[in-house]
C-alpha positions as CSV (number, residue, x, y, z in Angstrom):
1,X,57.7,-28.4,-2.0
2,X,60.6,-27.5,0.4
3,X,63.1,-28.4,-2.3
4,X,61.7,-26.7,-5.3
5,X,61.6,-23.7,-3.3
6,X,65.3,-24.3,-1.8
7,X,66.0,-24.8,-5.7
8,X,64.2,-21.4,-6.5
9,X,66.5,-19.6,-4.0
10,X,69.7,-21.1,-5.3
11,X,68.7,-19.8,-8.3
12,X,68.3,-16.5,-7.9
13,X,71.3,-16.0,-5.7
14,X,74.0,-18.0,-8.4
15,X,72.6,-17.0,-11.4
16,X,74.3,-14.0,-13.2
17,X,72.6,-11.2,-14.7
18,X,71.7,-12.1,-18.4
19,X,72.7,-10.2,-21.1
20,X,70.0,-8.2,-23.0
21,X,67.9,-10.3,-25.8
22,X,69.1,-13.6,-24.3
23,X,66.0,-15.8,-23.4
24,X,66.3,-17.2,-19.5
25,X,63.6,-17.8,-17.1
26,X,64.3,-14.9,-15.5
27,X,64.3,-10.9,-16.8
28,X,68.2,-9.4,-17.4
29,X,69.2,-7.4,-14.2
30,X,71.9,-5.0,-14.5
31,X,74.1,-3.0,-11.9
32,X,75.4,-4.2,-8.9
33,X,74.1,-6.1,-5.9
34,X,73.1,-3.6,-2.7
35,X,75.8,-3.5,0.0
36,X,73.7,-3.9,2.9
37,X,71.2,-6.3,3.6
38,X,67.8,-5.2,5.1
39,X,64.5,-6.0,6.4
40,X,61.0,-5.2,5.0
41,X,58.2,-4.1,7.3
42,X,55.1,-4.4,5.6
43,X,54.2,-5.5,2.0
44,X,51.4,-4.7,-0.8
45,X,50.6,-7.6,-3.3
46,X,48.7,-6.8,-6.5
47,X,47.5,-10.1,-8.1
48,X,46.1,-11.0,-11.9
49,X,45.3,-14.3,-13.2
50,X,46.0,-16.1,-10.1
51,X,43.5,-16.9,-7.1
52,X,44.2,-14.0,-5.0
53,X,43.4,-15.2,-1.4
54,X,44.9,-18.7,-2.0
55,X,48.6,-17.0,-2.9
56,X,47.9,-14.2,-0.1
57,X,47.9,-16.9,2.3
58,X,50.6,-19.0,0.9
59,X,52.6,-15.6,1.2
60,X,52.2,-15.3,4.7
61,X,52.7,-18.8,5.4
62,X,56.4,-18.8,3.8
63,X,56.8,-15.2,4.8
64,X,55.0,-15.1,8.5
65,X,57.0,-12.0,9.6
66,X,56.1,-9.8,7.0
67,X,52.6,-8.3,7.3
68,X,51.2,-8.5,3.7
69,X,47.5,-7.3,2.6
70,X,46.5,-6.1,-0.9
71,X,47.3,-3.0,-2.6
72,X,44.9,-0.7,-1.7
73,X,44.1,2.3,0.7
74,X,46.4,4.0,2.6
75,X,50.5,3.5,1.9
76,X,52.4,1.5,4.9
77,X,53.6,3.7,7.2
78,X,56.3,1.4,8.5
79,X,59.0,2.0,6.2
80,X,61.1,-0.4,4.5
81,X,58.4,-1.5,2.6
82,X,57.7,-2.6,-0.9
83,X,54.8,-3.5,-3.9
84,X,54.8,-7.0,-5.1
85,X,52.7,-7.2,-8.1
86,X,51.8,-10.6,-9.9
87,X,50.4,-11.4,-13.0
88,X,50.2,-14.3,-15.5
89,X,51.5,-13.2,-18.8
90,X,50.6,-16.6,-20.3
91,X,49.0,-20.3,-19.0
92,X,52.5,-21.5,-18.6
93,X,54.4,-18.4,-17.3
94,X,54.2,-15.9,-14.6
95,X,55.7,-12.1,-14.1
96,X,57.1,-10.9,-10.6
97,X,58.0,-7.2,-10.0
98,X,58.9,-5.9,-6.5
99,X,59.7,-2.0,-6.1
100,X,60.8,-0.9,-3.0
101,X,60.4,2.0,-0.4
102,X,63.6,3.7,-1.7
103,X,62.2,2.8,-5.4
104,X,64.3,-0.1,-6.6
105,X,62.7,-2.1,-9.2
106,X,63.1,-6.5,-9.6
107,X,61.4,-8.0,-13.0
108,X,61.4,-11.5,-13.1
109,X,59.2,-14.4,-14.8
110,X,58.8,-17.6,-14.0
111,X,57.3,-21.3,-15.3
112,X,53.8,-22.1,-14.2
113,X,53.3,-25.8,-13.3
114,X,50.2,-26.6,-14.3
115,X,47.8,-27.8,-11.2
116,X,50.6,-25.7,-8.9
117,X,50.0,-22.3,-10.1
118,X,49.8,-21.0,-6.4
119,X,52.4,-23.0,-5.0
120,X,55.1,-21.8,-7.4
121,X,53.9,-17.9,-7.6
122,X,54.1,-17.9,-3.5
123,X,57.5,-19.8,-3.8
124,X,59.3,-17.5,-6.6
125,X,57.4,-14.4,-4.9
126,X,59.1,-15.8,-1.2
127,X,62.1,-16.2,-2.9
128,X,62.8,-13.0,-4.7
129,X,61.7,-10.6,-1.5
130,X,64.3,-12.8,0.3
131,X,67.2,-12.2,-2.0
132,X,65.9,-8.8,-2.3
133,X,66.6,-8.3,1.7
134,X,70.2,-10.1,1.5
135,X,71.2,-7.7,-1.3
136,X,71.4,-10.8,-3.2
137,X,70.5,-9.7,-6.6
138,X,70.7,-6.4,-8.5
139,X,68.2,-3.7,-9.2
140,X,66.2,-3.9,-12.5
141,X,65.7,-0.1,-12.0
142,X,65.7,2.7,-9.7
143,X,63.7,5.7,-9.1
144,X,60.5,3.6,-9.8
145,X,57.3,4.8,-7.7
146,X,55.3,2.5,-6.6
147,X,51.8,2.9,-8.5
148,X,48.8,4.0,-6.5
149,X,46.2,1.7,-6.1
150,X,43.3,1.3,-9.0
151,X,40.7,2.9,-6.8
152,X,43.0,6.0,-6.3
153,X,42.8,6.4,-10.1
154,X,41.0,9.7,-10.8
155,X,37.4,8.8,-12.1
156,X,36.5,9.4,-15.3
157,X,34.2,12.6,-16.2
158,X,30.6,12.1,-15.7
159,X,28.2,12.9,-18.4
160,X,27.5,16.8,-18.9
161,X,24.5,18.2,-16.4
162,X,21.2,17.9,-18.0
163,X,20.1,21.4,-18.9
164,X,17.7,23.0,-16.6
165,X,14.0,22.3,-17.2
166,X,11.8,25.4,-18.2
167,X,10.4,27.3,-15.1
168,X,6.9,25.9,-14.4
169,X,3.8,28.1,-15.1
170,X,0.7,27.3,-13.4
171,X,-2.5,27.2,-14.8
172,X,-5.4,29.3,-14.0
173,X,-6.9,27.8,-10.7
174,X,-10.3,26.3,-11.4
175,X,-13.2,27.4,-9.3
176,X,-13.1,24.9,-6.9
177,X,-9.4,26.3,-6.5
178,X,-10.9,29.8,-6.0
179,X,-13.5,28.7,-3.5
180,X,-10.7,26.9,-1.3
181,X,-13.3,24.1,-1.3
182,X,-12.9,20.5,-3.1
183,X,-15.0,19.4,-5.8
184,X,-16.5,16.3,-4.3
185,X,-15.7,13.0,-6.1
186,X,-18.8,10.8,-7.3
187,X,-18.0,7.1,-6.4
188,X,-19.2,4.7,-9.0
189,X,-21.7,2.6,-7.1
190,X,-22.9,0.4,-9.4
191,X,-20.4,-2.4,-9.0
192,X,-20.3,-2.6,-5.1
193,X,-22.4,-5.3,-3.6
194,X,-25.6,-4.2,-2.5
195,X,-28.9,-5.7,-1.0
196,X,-31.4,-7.6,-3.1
197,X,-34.9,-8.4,-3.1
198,X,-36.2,-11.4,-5.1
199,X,-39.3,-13.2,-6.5
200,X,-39.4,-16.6,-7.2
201,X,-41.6,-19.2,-9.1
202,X,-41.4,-22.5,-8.6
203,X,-43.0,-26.1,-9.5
204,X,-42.3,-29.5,-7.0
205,X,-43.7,-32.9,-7.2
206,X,-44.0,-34.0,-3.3
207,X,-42.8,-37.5,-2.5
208,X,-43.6,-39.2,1.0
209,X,-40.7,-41.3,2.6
210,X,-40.4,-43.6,5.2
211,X,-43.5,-44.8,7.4
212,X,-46.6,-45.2,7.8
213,X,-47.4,-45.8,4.2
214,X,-51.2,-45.1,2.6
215,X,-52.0,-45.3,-0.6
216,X,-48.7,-44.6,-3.1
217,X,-45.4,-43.0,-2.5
218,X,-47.0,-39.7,-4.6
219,X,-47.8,-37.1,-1.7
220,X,-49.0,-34.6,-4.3
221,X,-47.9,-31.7,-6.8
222,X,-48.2,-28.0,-7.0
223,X,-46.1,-25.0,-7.3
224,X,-45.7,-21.6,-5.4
225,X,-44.4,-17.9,-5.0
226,X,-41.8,-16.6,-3.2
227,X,-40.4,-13.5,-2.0
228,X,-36.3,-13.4,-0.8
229,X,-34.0,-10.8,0.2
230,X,-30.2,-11.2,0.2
231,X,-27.6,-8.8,1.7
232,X,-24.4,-7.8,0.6
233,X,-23.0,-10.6,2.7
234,X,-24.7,-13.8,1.5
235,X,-27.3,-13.7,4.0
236,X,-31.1,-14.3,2.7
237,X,-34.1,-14.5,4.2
238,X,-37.6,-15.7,2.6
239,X,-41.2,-16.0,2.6
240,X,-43.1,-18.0,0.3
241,X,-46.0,-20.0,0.2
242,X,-47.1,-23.3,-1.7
243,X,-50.1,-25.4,-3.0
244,X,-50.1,-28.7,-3.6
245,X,-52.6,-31.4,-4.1
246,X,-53.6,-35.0,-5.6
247,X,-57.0,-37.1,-6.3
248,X,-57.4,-40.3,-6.6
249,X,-61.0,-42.6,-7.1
250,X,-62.7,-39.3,-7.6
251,X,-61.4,-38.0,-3.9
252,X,-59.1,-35.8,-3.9
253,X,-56.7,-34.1,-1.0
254,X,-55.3,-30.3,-0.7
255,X,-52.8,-28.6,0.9
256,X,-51.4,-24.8,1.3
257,X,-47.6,-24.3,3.0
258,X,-47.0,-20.8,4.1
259,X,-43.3,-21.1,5.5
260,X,-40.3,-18.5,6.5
261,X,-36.9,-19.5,5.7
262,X,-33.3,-18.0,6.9
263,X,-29.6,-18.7,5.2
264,X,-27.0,-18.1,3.3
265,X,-26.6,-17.8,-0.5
266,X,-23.6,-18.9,-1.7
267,X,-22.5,-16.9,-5.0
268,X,-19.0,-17.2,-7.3
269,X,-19.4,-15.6,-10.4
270,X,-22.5,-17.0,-12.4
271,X,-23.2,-20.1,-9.8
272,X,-25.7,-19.1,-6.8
273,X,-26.5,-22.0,-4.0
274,X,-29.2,-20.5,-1.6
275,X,-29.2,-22.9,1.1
276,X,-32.4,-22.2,3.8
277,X,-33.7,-23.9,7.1
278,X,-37.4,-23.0,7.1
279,X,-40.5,-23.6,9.4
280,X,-43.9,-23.8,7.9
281,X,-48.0,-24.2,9.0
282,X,-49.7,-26.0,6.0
283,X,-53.6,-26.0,6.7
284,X,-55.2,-29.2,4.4
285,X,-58.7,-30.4,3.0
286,X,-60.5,-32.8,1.3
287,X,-62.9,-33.3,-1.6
288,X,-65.3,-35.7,-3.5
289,X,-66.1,-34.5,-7.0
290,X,-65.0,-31.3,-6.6
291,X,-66.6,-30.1,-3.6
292,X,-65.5,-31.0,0.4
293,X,-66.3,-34.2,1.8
294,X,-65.4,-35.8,4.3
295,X,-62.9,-39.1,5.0
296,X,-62.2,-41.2,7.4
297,X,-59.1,-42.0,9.3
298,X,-57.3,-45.7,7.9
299,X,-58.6,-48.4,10.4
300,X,-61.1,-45.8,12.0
301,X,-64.4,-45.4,11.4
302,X,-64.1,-41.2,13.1
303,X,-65.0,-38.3,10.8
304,X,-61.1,-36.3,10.8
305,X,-61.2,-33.3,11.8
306,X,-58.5,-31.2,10.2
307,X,-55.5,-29.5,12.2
308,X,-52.9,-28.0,10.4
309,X,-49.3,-29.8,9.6
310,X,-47.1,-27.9,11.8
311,X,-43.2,-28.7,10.4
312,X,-39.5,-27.7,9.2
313,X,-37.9,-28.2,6.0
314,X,-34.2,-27.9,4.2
315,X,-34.1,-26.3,0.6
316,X,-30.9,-26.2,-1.6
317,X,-31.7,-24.3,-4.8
318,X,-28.7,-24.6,-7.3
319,X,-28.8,-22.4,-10.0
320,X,-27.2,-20.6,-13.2
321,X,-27.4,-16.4,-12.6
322,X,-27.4,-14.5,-15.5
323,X,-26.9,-10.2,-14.8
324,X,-28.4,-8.9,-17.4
325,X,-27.6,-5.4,-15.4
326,X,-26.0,-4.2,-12.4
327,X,-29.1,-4.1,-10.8
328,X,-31.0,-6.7,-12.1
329,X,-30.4,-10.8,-11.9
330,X,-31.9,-13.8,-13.2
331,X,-31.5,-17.5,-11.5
332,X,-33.2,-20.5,-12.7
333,X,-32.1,-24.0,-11.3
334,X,-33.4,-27.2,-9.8
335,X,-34.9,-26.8,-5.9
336,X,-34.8,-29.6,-4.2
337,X,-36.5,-29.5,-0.4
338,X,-36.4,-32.1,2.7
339,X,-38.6,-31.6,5.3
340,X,-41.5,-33.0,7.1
341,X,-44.4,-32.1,9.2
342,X,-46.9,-33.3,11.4
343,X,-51.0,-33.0,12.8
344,X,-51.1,-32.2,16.7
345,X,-54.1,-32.9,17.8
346,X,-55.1,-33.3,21.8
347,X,-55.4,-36.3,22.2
348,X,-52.8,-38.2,20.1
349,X,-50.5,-35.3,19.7
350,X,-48.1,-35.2,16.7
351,X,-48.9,-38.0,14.3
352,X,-48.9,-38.8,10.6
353,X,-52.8,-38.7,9.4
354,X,-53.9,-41.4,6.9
355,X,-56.8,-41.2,5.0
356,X,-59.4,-43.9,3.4
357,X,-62.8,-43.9,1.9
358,X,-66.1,-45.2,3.0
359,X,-65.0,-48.2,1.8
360,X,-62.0,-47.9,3.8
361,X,-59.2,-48.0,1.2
362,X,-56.3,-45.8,2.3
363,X,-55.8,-43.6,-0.5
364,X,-53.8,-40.5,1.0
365,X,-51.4,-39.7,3.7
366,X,-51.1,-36.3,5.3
367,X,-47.5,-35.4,7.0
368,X,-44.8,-37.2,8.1
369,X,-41.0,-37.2,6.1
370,X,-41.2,-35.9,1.9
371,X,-38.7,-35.3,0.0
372,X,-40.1,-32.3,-2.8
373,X,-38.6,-32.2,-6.7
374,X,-38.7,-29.0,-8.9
375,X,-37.8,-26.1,-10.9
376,X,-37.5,-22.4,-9.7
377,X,-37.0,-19.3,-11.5
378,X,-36.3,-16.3,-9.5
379,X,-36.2,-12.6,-10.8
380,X,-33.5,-10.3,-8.5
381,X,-33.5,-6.6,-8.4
382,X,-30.6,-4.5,-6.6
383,X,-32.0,-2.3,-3.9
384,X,-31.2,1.3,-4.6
385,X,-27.8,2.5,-2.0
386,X,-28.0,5.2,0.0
């Protein structure tokens, strides 16, 4: 590196001014060499086609007492100065031009090296502002300003103003205008959520689970009525009762649930899930040939008496929900219901009642934990907003 740029120097300081229209590899200069040498104070570097920061600092580096920055802003104010400007004509070759303070003018051009582009611009560049300070080689021209910087250019003209826009004239003011007093603004209420009060119909088969076992697993089937009320929330509340029964052997065994339930009803788009925890009183009977009889307790020869079942229950009711309206709903879907109940009496307290005929065959069991199996069908309509 040292050498090519020792080389570079040599160059320029033996190598007499060519004559014009013979090819060299550097410009023709003409007149004579300046008598005095001098220093430069401060530089501006205009750069094309070469990787401006990468020769800026290779500038500084072989020139470290010169302050250069780009060309741009405000002249130097230190004075000698001078513009370097560097461009790449070509891939393989490079133009230099320095112009002075006093407004002395240096062409030259150069050989790129391919894969040393900034080494050799920096080098030449170095070399030239150094035989420029000796008064080593002669002026390409004088009298030469140095050109402003491209932002100092003046701008181009703007598109012409957009002619003005025809005064406004207002409109007659409408009565509400006149009154000073706003026209209140109806809000469309038929899409907001609102409370709803349902009735339901459903059908169960009741299974019994678990012990004491009398008779089958069949703990009787029936259906019932319902009433529900849902909030804008989810929340629902219901009140509903039931009747169920079975016969068997020409005995047969009844029972009427009357139960309140609280929970949430789960609804995306046309899916509803009413989940409820309920508690219910479910008086019961018997009867022989359609009319009351009495049975006896399994392994007891007693006549029963009768206290109601006293017991909770879960019921998940997944449905389809068709809107037929905004105010008016349609859900029909399997219910399926866990719960149990028991007969409190004084002296045995809560317990699961079996019962058998004269003959003492267990044929029905009252209470204890069922598992109930339907279909429900429940009409909605949208309370009224206020």
């Amino acid at each position: 590196m040292l050498l090519a740029s020792t080389c570079a120097l040599v160059a320029l300081l033996v190598a007499p001014a060519a004559a014009p229209g013979v090819a060299s590899g550097m410009s023709p200069g003409t007149g004579d060499p300046a008598d005095e040498p001098q220093e430069f104070r401060a530089a501006r570097a205009d750069i094309t086609g070469f990787d401006e920061a990468a020769v800026l600092a290779a500038l500084r580096l072989r020139l470290p007492r010169l302050p250069i920055e780009r060309h741009g802003g405000a002249a130097p104010t230190a004075s000698p100065h001078l513009y370097l400007q560097l461009s790449r004509a070509a891939d393989d070759r490079g133009t230099i031009r320095v112009i002075t303070s006093d407004g002395r003018a240096y062409e030259r051009s150069f050989i790129i090296e391919i894969g040393q582009e900034v080494r050799v611009a920096a080098s030449t560049a170095a070399n030239l502002i150094f035989a420029v300070e000796q008064g080593a080689v002669t002026p390409d021209a004088e009298d030469v300003a140095i050109p402003p910087p491209a932002a100092a250019t003046a701008p181009e003209p703007g598109p012409p103003a957009p002619e003005p826009a025809p005064p406004h004239v207002e409109s007659p003011p409408t009565r509400s205008e006149t009154t000073g007093l706003k026209e209140p603004v109806r809000e469309d209420m038929s899409q907001k959520p609102r409370w709803e009060l349902g009735l339901g119909l459903h059908a169960a088969t009741v299974l019994g689970l678990g012990p004491p076992t009398y008779g089958g697993p069949l703990a009787g089937g029936g259906g019932g009525l319902g009433v529900e009320v849902r909030s804008p929330r989810g929340f629902a509340a219901a009140l509903e009762t039931r009747a169920i029964g079975q016969s068997e052997a020409g005995a047969g065994l009844g029972r009427l649930r009357v139960a309140i339930a609280a929970g949430y009803a789960l609804r995306r788009k046309s899916f509803e899930l009413p989940i409820l925890v309920g508690l219910a009183i479910e008086p019961w009977w018997i009867t022989r040939a359609g009319e009351q009889a009495p049975l006896l307790a399994a392994g007891d020869d007693d006549v029963l008496t009768r206290p109601p079942l006293l017991g909770g229950f879960l019921r998940l009711s997944p449905g389809w929900r068709a809107q037929p309206s905004p105010r008016l709903g349609l859900r029909v879907g399997p219910r399926i219901e866990l719960g149990g109940g028991f007969a409190i009496d004084h002296d045995d307290g809560a317990r699961v009642i079996g019962l058998a005929d004269t003959t003492g065959t267990p044929r029905f069991r009252v209470g204890g934990l069922e598992l109930s199996l339907g279909v429900e069908l429940a009409l909605q309509f949208g309370l009224p907003s206020r």
